[in-house]
DOMAR-700906 format. One line per field, with one value per atom (N, C-alpha, C, O): residue number from 1; residue in three letters; atom name; x, y, z. Coordinates in steps of 0.05 Angstrom, whole numbers. Layout:
REM DOMAR-700906
i	NUM	...
aa	ALA	...
at	CA	...
px	X	...
py	Y	...
pz	Z	...
END
This chain:
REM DOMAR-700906
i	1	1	1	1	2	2	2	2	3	3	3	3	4	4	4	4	5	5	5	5	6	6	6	6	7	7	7	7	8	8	8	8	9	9	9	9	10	10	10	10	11	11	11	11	12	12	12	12	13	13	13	13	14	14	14	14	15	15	15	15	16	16	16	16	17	17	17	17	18	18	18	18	19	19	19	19	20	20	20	20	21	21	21	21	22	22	22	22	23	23	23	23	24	24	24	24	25	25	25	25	26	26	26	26	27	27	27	27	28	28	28	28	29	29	29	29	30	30	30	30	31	31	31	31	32	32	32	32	33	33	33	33	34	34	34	34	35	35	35	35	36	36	36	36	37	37	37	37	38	38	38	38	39	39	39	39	40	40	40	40	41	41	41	41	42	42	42	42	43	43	43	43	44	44	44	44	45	45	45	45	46	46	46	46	47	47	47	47	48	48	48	48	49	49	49	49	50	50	50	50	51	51	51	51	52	52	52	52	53	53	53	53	54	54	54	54	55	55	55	55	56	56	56	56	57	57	57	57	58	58	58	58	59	59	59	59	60	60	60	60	61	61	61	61	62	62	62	62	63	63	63	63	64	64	64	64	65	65	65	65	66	66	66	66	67	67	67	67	68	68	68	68	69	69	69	69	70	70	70	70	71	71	71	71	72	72	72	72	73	73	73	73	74	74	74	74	75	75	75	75	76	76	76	76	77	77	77	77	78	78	78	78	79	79	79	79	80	80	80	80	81	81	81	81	82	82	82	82	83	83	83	83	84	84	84	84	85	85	85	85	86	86	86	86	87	87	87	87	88	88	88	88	89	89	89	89	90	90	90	90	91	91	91	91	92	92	92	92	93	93	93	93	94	94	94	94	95	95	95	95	96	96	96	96	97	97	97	97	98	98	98	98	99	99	99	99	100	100	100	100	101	101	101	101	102	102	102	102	103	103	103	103	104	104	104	104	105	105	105	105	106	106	106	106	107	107	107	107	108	108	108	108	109	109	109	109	110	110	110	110	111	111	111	111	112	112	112	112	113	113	113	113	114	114	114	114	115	115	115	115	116	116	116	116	117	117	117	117	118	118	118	118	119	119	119	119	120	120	120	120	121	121	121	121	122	122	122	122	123	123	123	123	124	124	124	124	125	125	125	125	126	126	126	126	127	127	127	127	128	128	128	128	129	129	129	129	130	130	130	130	131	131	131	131	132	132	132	132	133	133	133	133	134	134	134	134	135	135	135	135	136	136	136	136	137	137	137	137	138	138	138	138	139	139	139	139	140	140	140	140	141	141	141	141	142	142	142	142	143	143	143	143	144	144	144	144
aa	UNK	UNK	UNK	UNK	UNK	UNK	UNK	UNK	UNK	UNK	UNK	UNK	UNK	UNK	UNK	UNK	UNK	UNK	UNK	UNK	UNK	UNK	UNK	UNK	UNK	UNK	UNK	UNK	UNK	UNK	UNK	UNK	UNK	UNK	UNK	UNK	UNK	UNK	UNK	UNK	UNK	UNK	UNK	UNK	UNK	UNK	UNK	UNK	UNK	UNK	UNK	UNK	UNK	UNK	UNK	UNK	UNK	UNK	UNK	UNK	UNK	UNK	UNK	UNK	UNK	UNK	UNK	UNK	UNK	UNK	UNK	UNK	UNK	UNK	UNK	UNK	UNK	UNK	UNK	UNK	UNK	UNK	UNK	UNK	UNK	UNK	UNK	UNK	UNK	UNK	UNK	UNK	UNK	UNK	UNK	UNK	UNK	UNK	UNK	UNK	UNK	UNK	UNK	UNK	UNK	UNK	UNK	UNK	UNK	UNK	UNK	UNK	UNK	UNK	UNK	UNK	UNK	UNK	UNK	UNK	UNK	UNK	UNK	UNK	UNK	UNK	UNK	UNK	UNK	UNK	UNK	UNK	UNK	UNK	UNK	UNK	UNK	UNK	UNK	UNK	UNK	UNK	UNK	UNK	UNK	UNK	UNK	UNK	UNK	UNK	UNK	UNK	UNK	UNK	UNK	UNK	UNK	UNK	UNK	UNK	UNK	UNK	UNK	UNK	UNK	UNK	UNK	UNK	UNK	UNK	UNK	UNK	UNK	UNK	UNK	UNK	UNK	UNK	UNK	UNK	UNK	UNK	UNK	UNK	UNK	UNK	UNK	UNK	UNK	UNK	UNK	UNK	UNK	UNK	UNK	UNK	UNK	UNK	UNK	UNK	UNK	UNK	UNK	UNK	UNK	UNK	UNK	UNK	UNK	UNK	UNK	UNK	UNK	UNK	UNK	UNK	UNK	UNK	UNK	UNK	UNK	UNK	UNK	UNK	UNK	UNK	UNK	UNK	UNK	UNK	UNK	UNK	UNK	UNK	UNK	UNK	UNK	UNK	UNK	UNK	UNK	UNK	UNK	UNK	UNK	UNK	UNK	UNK	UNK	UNK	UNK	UNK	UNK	UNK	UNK	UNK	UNK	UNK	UNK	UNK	UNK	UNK	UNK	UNK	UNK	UNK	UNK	UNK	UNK	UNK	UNK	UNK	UNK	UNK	UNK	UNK	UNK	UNK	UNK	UNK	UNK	UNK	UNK	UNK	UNK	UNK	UNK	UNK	UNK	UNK	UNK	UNK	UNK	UNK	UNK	UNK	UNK	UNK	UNK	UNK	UNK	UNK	UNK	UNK	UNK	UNK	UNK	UNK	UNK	UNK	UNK	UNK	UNK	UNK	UNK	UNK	UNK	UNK	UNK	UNK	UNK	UNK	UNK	UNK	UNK	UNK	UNK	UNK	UNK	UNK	UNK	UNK	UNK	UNK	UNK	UNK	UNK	UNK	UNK	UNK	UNK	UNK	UNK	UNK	UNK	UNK	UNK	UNK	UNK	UNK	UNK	UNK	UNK	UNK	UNK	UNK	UNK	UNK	UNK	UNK	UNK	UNK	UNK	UNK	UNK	UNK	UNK	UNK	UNK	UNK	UNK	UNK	UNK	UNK	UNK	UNK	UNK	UNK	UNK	UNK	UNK	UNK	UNK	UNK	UNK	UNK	UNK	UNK	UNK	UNK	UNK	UNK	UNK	UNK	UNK	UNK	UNK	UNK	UNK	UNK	UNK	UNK	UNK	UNK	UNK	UNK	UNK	UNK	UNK	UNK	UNK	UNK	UNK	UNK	UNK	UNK	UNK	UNK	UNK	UNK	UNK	UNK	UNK	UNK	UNK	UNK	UNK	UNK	UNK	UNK	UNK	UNK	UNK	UNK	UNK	UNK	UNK	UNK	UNK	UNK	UNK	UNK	UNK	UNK	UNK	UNK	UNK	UNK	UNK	UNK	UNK	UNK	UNK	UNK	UNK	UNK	UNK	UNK	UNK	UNK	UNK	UNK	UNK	UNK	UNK	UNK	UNK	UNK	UNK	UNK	UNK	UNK	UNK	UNK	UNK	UNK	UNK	UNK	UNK	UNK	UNK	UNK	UNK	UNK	UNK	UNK	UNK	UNK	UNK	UNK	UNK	UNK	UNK	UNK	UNK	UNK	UNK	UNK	UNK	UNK	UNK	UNK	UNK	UNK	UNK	UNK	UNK	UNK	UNK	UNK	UNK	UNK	UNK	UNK	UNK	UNK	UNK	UNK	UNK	UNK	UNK	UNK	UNK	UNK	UNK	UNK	UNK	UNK	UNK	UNK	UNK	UNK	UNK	UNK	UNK	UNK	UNK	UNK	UNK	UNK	UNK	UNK	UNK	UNK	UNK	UNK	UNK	UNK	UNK	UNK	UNK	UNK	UNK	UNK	UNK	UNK	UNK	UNK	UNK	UNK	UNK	UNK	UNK	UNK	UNK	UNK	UNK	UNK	UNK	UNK	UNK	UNK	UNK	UNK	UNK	UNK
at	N	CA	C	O	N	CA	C	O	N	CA	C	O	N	CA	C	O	N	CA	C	O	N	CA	C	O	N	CA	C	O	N	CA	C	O	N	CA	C	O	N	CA	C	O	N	CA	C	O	N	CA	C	O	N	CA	C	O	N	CA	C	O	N	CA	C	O	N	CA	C	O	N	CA	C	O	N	CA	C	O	N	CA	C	O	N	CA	C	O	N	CA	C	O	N	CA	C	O	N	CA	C	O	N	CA	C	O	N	CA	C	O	N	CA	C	O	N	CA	C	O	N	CA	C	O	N	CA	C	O	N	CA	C	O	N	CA	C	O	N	CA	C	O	N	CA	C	O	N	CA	C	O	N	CA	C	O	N	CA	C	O	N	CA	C	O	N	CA	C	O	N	CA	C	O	N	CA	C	O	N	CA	C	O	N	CA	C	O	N	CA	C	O	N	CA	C	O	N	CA	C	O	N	CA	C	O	N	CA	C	O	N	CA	C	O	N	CA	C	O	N	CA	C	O	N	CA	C	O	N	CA	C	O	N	CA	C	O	N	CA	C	O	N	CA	C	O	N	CA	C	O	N	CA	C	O	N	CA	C	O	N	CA	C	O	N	CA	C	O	N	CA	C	O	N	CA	C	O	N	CA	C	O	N	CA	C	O	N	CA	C	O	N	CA	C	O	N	CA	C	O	N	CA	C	O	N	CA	C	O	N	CA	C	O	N	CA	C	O	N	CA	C	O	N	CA	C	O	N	CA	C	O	N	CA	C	O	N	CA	C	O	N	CA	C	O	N	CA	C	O	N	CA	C	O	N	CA	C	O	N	CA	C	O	N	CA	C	O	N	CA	C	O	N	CA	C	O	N	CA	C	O	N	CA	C	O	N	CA	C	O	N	CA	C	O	N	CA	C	O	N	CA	C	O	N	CA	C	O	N	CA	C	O	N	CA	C	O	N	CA	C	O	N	CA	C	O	N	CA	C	O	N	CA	C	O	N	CA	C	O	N	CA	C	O	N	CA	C	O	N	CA	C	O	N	CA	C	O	N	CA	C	O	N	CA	C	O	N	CA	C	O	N	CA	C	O	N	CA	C	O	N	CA	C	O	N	CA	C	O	N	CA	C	O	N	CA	C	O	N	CA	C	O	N	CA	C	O	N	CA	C	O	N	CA	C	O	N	CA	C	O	N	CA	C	O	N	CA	C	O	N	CA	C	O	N	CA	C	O	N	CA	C	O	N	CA	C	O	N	CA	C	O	N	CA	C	O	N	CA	C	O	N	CA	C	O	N	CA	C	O	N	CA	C	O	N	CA	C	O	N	CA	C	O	N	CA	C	O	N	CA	C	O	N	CA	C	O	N	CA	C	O	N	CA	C	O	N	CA	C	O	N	CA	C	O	N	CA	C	O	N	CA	C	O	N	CA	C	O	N	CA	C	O	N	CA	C	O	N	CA	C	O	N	CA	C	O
px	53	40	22	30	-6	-24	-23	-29	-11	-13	-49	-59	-58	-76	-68	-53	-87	-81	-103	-125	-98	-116	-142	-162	-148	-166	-181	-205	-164	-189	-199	-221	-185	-186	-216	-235	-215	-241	-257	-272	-260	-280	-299	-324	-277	-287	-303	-325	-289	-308	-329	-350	-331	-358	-378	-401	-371	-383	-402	-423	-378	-381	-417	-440	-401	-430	-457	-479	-452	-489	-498	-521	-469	-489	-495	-517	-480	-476	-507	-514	-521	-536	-562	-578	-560	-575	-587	-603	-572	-567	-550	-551	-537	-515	-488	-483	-466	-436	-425	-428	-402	-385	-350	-342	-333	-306	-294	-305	-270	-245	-230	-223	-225	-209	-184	-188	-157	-136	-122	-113	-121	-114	-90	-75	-76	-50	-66	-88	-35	-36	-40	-33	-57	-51	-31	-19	-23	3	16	-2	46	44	39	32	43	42	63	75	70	95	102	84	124	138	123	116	118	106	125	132	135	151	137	150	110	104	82	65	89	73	46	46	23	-5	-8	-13	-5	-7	-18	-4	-46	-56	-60	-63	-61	-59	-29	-30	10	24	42	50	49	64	90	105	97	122	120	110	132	132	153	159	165	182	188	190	190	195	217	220	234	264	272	267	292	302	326	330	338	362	383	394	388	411	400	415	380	379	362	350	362	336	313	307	300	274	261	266	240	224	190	181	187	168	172	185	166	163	141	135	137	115	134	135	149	154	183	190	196	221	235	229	257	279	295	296	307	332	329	318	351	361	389	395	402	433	429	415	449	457	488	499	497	519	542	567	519	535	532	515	540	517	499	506	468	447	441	426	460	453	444	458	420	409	401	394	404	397	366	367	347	325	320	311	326	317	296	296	282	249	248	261	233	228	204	196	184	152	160	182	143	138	137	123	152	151	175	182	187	195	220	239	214	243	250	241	266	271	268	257	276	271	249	249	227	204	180	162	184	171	163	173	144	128	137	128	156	168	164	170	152	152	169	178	170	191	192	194	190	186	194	191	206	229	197	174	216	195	195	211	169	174	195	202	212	229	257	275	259	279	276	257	298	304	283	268	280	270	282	306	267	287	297	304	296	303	303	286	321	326	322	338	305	300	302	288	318	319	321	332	303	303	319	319	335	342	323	316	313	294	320	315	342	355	370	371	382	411	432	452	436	448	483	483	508	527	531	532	533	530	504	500	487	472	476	460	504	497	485	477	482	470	450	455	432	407	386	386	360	346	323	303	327	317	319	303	335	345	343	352	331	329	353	362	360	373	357	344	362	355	373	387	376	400	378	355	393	379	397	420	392	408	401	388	405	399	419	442	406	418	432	421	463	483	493	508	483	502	490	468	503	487	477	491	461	462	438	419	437	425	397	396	366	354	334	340	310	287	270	265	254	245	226	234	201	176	191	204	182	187	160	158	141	123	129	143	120	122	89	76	83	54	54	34
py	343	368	365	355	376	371	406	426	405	421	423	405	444	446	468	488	457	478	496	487	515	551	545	555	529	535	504	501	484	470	473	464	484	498	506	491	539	551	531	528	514	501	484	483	471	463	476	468	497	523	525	520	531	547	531	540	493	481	468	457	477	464	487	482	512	530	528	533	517	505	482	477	464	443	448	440	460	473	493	497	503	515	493	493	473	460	437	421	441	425	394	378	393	373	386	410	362	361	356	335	382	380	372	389	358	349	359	360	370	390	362	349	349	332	340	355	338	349	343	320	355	350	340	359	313	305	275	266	265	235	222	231	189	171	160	153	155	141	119	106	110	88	61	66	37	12	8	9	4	-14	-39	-56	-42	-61	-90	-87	-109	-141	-154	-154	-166	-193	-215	-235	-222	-240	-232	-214	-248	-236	-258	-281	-241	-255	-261	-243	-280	-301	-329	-349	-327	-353	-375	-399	-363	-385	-395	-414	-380	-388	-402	-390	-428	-444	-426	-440	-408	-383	-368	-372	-336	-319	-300	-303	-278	-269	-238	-235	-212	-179	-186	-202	-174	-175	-143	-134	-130	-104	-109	-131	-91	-87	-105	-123	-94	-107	-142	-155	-152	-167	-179	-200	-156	-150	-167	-160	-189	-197	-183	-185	-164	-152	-168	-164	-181	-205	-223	-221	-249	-272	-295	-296	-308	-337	-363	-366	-380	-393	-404	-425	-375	-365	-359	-343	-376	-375	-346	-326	-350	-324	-322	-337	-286	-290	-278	-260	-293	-278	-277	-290	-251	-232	-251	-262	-254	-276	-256	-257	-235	-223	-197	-188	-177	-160	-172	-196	-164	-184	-212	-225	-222	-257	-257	-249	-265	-273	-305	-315	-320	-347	-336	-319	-348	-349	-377	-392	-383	-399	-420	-422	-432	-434	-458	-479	-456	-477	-490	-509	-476	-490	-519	-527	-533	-567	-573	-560	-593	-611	-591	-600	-566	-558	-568	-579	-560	-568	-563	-577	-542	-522	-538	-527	-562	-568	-581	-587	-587	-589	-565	-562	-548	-522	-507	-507	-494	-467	-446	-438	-431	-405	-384	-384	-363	-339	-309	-304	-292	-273	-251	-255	-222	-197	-176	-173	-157	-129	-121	-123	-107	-92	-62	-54	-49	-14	-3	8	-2	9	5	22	-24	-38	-17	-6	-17	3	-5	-24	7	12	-14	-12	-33	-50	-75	-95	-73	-89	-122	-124	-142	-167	-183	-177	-203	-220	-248	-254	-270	-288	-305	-297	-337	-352	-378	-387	-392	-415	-438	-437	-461	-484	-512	-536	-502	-527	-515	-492	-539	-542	-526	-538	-496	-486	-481	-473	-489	-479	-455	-457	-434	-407	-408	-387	-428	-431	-458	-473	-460	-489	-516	-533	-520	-543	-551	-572	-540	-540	-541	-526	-564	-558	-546	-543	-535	-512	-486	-471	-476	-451	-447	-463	-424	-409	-392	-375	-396	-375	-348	-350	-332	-312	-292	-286	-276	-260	-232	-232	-216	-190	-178	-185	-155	-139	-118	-109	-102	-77	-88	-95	-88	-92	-112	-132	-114	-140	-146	-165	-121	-115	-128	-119	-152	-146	-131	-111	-123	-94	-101	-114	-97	-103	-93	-68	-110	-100	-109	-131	-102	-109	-120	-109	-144	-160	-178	-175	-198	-204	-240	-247	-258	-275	-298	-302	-315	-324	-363	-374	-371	-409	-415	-412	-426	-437	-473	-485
pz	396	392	368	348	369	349	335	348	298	293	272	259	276	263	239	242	210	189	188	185	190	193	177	188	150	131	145	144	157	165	193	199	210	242	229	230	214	198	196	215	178	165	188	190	202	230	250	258	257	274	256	267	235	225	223	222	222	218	244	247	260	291	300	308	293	302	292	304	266	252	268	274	276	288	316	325	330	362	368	391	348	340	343	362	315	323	340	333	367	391	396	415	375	376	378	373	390	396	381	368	375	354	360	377	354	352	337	315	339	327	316	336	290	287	278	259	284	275	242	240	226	201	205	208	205	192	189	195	170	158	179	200	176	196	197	177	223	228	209	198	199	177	199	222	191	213	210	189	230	242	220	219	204	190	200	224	193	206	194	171	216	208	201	208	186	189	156	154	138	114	114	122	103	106	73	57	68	49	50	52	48	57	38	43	16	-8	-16	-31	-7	-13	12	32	6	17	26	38	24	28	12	-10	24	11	28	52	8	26	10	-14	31	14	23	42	10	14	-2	-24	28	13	-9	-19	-14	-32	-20	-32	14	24	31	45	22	35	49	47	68	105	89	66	100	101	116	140	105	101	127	149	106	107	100	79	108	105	124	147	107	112	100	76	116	110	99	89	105	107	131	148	130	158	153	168	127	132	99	83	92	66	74	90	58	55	32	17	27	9	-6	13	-21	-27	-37	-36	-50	-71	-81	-66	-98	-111	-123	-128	-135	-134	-137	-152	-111	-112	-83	-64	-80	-50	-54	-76	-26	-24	-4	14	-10	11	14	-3	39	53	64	88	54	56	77	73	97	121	114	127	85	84	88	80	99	98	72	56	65	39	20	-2	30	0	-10	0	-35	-45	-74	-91	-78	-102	-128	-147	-130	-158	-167	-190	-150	-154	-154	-171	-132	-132	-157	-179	-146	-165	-155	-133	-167	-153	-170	-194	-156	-159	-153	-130	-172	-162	-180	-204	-166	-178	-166	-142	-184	-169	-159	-167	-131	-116	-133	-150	-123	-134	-132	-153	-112	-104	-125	-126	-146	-162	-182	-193	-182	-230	-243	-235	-261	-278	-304	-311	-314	-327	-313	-325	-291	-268	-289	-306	-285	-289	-262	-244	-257	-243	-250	-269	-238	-245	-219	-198	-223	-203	-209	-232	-190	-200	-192	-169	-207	-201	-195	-198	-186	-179	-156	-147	-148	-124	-124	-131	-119	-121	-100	-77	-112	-97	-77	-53	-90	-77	-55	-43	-50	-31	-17	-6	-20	0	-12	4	-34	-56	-33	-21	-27	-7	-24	-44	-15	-28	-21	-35	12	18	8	19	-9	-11	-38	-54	-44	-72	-78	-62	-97	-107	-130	-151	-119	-137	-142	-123	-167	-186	-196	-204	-192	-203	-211	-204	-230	-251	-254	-236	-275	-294	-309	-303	-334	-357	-355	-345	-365	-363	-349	-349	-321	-305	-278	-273	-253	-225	-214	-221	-200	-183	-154	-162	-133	-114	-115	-118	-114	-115	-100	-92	-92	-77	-89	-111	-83	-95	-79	-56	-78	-79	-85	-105	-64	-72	-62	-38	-81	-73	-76	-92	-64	-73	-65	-44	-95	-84	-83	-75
END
C-alpha cells in the first residue's frame, strides 16, 4: 500500500496543475524512504587481498577472501582467510570496531599461530573488549 503525506500529496497537485496547464505530464511520486539493499555476501574490496564485516555474534557479514568466522569465546573470533599466498605471520592485517561496538571498544589482532584457532596459519585471531573486560563486538577486518 502506497501511503502518501497530505503536505506533499498538496505540493504535488498544485505543482502538477502549473505544469498540466502548461501542456506537459505530470507524475504523483510517493513520499517514503528507498528500499535498504539486501545484506551481500560478497564484500567489494579490490585493492584488499581479504576482508571481512563481522557481527557481535560472529555472523560474517561480508567477506572477500574469507571462508568462515567462529566465535571461540566472549570477544575471541578466529577468521579464517582462503586469500592465495596467506599466512598470518607474514601478513598486513587490519582491524576496527564497527559503529555499532562501545564506545572505547579494545581491538586486538594476533600476527602469529594461534591455539584457540587451530595453530593455522590461515586463521586470525582477533580479541575485543571494553575496558579490561572481553565483551563481544562487531568489527572490520582488512588484509592487504
Amino acid at each position: 500500500m502506497t501511503v502518501f503525506r497530505k503536505s506533499r500529496v498538496v505540493a504535488v497537485a498544485a505543482g502538477a496543475a502549473v505544469v498540466l496547464a502548461a501542456g506537459a505530464v505530470a507524475v504523483a511520486v510517493p513520499d517514503r524512504a528507498p528500499a535498504a539493499p539486501a545484506a551481500a555476501p560478497v564484500a567489494v574490496a579490490p585493492y584488499a587481498r581479504a576482508a571481512a564485516v563481522v557481527d557481535a555474534a560472529g555472523k560474517l557479514i561480508r567477506g572477500k577472501g574469507v571462508t568462515s568466522v567462529q566465535r571461540k569465546g566472549v570477544g575471541e573470533y578466529c577468521v579464517n582467510v582462503s586469500a592465495s599466498g596467506f599466512n598470518v605471520t607474514t601478513a598486513v592485517i587490519l582491524v576496527s570496531p564497527n559503529l555499532s561496538a562501545d564506545r572505547n571498544s579494545i581491538i586486538e589482532v594476533a600476527r602469529s599461530k594461534q591455539s584457540v584457532c587451530g595453530s593455522s596459519a590461515s586463521s586470525v585471531l582477533v580479541r575485543t573488549a571494553k575496558g579490561p573486560a572481553r565483551k563481544n563486538q562487531a568489527f572490520t577486518m582488512i588484509v592487504v
